[in-house]
N, C-alpha and C positions, 0 to 999 in steps of 0.2 A: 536453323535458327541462328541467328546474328546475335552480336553483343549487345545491342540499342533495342533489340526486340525485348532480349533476356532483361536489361534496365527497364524498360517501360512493364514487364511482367510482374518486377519482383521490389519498384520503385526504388532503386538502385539509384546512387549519387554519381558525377559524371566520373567521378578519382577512381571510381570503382569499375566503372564501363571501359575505363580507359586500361585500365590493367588488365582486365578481361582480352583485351583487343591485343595485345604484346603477348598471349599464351598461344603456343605451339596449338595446331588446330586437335588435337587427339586429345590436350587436355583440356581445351575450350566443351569439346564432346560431352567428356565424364561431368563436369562442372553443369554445363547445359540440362542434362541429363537428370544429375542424382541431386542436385542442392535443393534445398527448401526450407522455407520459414514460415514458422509455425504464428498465429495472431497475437500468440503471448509471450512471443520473443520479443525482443528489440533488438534497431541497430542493422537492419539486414545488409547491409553494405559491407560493415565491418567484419560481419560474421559471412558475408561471402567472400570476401578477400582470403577470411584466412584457411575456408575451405579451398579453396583455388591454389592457395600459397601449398596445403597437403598435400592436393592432389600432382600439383607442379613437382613438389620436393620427392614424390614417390616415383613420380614420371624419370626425372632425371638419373637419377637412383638405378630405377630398372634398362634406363636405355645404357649406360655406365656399364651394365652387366652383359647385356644383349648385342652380339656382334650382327645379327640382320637387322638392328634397328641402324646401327653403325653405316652397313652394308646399303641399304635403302638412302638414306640420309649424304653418301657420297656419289651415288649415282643417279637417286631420281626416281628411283621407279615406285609406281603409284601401292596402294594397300591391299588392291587383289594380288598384284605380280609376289609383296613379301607375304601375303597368306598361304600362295601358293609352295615357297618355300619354305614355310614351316612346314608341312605337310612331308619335306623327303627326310627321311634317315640322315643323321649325322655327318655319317660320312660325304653324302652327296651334295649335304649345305656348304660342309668345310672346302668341300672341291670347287664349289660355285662362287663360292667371298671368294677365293684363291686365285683361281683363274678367269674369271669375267672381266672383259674390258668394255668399254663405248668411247669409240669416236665423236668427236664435236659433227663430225658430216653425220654421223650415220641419225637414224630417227629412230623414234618408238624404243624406245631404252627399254621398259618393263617389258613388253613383245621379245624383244632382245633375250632380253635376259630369263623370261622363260623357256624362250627355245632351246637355249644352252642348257638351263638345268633340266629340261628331256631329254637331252644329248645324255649328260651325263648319265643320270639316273640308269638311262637304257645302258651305256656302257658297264656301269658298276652293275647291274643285275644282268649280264650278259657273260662274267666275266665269274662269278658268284657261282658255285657247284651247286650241280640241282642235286636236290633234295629226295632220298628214295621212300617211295612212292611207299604210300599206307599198303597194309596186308589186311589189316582188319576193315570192318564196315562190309555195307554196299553199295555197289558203284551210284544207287539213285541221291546220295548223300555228294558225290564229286560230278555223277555230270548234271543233274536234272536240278541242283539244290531243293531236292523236296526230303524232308527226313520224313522217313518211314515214321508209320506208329506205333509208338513208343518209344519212339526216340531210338531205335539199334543201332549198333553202328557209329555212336556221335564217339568220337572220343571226347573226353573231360576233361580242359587244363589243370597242371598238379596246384593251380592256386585255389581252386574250387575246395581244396582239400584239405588243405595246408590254413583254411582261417582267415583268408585275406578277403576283404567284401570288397575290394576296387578290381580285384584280378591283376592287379599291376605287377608286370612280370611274367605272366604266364605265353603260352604258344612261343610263336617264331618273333615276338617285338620286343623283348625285354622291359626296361625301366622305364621312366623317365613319364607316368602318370598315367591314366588310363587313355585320357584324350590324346597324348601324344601318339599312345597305340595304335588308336583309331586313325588317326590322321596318318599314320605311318602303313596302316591296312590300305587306305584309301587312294594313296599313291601308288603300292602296289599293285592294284586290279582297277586302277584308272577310273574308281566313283565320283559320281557327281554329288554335287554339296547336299541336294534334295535325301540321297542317302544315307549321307554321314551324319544328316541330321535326325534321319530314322537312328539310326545306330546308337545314338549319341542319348537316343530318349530311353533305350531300351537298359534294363539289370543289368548291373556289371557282369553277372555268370554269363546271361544270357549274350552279353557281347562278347564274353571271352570264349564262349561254345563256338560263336561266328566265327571270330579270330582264326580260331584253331581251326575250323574243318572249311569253312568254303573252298571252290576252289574253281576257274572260271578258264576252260583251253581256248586255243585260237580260235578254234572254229565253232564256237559258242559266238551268241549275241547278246549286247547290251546286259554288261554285266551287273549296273546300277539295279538295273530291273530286279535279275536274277538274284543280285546280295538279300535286295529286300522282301522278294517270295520266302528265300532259305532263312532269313533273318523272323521273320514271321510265324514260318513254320516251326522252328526251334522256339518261341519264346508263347506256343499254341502247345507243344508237347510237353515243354517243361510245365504247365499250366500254370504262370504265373500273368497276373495280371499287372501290364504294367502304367503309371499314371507318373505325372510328373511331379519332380523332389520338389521339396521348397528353396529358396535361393544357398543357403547353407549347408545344403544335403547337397545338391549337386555341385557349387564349390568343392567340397569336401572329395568328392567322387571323382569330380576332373583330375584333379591333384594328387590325389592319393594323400591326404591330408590325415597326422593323426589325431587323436583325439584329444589330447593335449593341447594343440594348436586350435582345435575347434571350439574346444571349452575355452580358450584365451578371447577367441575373436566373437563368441559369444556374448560375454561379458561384456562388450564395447555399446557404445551407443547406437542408432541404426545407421547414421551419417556415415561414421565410420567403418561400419559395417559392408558399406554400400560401396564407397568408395575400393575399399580393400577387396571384390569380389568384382571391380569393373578395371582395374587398373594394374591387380597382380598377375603373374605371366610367370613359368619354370618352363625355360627350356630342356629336353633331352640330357643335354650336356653336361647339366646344371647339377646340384645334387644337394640332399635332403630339403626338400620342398618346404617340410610342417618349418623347420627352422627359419628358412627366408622368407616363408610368407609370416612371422610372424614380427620377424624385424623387417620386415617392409608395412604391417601394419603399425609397429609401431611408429616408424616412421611419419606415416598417415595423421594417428591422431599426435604426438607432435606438431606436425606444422598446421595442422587446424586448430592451434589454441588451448589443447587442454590442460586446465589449471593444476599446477604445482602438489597443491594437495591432493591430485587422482593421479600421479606418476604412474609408469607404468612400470611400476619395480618389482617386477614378476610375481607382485600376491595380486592374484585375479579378484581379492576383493576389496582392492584401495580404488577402483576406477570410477568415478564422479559423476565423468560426465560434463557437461555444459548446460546452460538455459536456454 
């Protein structure tokens, strides 16, 4: 969708189309995407502007924070090649901003510069002591990914245990949210996004069981497959039935969001609700999530207009709202 489309959709003034057309394409996206007005509003021009000006003032905010937005932004490379790099461990992003160069001769910059960061990768996990090998289980749990009935064998991360309903932390990924887990799994045994998206749908335990026990040698095939047989079979043993959250459940899950910050972003209108769930991003590196995504929300509804009298002065129940 175009700006002139989005004007003629939502009869938009041309001051309005025109500002629209000056926004960085990512946040033209969110804008495209989430805005809308209602028949008993007024003014829609106005009041897309200063959704635009939110989502803009959030945008800038979090690329301020994000050094692969940084990283992207001075070499070129398109938004699979920086997906692909959030996907590696810390370390192996830091080595890739660091060390990657392009030539003005050379082509295909984002190709470039994936190839480098499988260089690396492989280097740092080549270089990394292996891990000794479980005693417990059986072997149908590491080589076949089928768990037995009843599940034996599985080991259990100590978050299952411990009260945490995101798993964040547990097995061999540490911190830095559930989805970063995942996406840090998925680099390791080289899944395809069809997987991660399995995975991604699946109970925090039940993806933190996966975490912890898959396991996929050389001379195994198509491990994508295989994650999501053993992904399956674990989430058929455990008998949990699983269906998808609603938008602020799985917010909340990606993130490792706590409840404090859920109850905040609750209370907001749905705009910005919306906004805040398409636009906010914690990297690895980053730290206490519930905190930034809540001053990244605020942020949000600031620059879309919200009046004086609904501040957002940490009592969750001054917030107004808009018409």
């Amino acid at each position: 969708m175009d700006a002139r489309f989005f004007q003629a959709q939502w009869g938009l003034d041309d001051q309005c189309a025109e500002f629209l057309e000056t926004l960085p394409p990512a946040v033209q996206a969110i804008v495209f995407e989430k805005f809308n007005h209602e028949p008993h509003q007024t003014n829609p021009s106005a009041r897309c502007k200063a959704f635009a000006r939110g989502i803009l003032q959030a945008h800038q905010q979090q690329t301020a924070e994000d050094p692969l937005i940084t990283f992207q932004q001075q070499w070129g490379i398109d938004d699979s090649c920086l997906q692909f790099l959030r996907m590696l461990p810390p370390e192996a992003q830091s080595t890739v901003i660091t060390d990657f160069s392009h030539q003005p001769h050379q082509t295909n910059v984002s190709a470039r510069c994936q190839a480098f960061a499988k260089s690396v990768l492989q280097k740092q996990q080549h270089h990394q002591p292996h891990s000794t090998p479980r005693a417990a289980g059986p072997p149908a749990v590491y080589s076949s990914g089928v768990v037995p009935a009843g599940g034996g064998g599985i080991k259990r991360p100590r978050a299952e245990f411990e009260g945490n309903p995101f798993g964040g932390g547990g097995g061999h990924f540490g911190g830095g949210g559930q989805d970063a887990n995942l996406r840090r799994f998925q680099a390791q045994w080289g899944l395809d996004d069809k997987c991660l998206s399995h995975l991604q749908s699946l109970p925090s335990q039940v993806q933190a069981i996966v975490m912890e026990n898959f396991h996929h040698r050389p001379d195994q095939t198509n491990a994508s497959a295989r994650c999501m047989a053993f992904a399956k079979s674990v989430a058929n043993t455990q008998g949990q039935q699983y269906q998808a959250m609603d938008p602020l459940s799985e917010f909340q899950a990606k993130y490792g969001l706590d409840s404090s910050c859920m109850k905040f972003i609750e209370n907001m209108p749905a705009e910005v609700q919306s906004a805040v769930i398409s636009g906010f991003d914690h990297q690895p590196h980053q730290t206490n999530p519930s905190a930034r995504c809540m001053a990244f929300a605020k942020s949000v509804a600031k620059g879309m207009g919200q009046p004086a009298s609904g501040a957002l002065s940490g009592n969750l129940n001054t917030w107004t709202g808009w018409g």
